[in-house]
N, C-alpha and C positions, 0 to 999 in steps of 0.2 A: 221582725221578731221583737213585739216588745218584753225591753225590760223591766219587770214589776219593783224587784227591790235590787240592794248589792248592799253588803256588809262585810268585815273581814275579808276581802278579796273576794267574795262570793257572790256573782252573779245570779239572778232569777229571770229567768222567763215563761211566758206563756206564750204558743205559739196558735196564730189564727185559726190553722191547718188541720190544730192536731184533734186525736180517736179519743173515743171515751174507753179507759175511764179516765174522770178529771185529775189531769198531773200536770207538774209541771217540770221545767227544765234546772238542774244548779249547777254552775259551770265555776270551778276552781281551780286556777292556772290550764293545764292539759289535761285536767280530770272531767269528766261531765258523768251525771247520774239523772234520771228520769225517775221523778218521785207521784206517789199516788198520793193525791191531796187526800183522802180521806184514811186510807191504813195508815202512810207514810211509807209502806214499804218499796222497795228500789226496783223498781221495774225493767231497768236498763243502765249497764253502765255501775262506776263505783265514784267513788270518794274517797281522801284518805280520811282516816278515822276521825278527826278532830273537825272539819269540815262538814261531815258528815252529822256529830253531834248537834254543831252548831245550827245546822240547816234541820234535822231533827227536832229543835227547841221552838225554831223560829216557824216551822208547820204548824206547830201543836199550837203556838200564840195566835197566829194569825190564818189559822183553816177555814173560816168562813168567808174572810174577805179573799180566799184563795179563789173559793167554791163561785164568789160573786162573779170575779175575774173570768173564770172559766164559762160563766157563762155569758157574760161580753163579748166576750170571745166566740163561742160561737153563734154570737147574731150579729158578728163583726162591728161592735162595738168601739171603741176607745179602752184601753183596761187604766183603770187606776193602781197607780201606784201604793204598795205599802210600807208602812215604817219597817227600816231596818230592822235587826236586832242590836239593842245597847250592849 
């Protein structure tokens, strides 16, 4: 299960495995939420609210290099890492 970024405690992943449509995973402490790269909306799972901001801001900056990833992903690829959020 690679991890793409991690920010504020906030882990990112994208897994080899996963269904379309393109999302990814954000895991904050014992929280995990399954987010849709292109809505952003929470498909699985929560966040606490600030977390959830956070990882909200950092979709919207970096949704194409999500969109890339995802599809590295599924021609099992390598995924590239992206910048945090500052």
């Amino acid at each position: 299960m690679p991890r793409i970024s991690e920010f504020y405690g906030i882990a990112v992943y994208i897994y080899y495995r996963d269904h379309n449509p393109p999302y990814f995973h954000a895991i904050y402490g014992d929280s995990e939420a399954v987010i849709d790269i292109r809505s952003g909306a929470i498909l699985e799972g929560s966040l606490p609210r600030r977390a959830g901001k956070l990882v909200a801001e950092w979709r919207e900056l970096h949704r194409d290099e999500l969109l890339a990833d995802w599809a590295l992903a599924e021609s099992q690829q390598p995924l590239l890492p992206i910048e945090p959020l500052d």
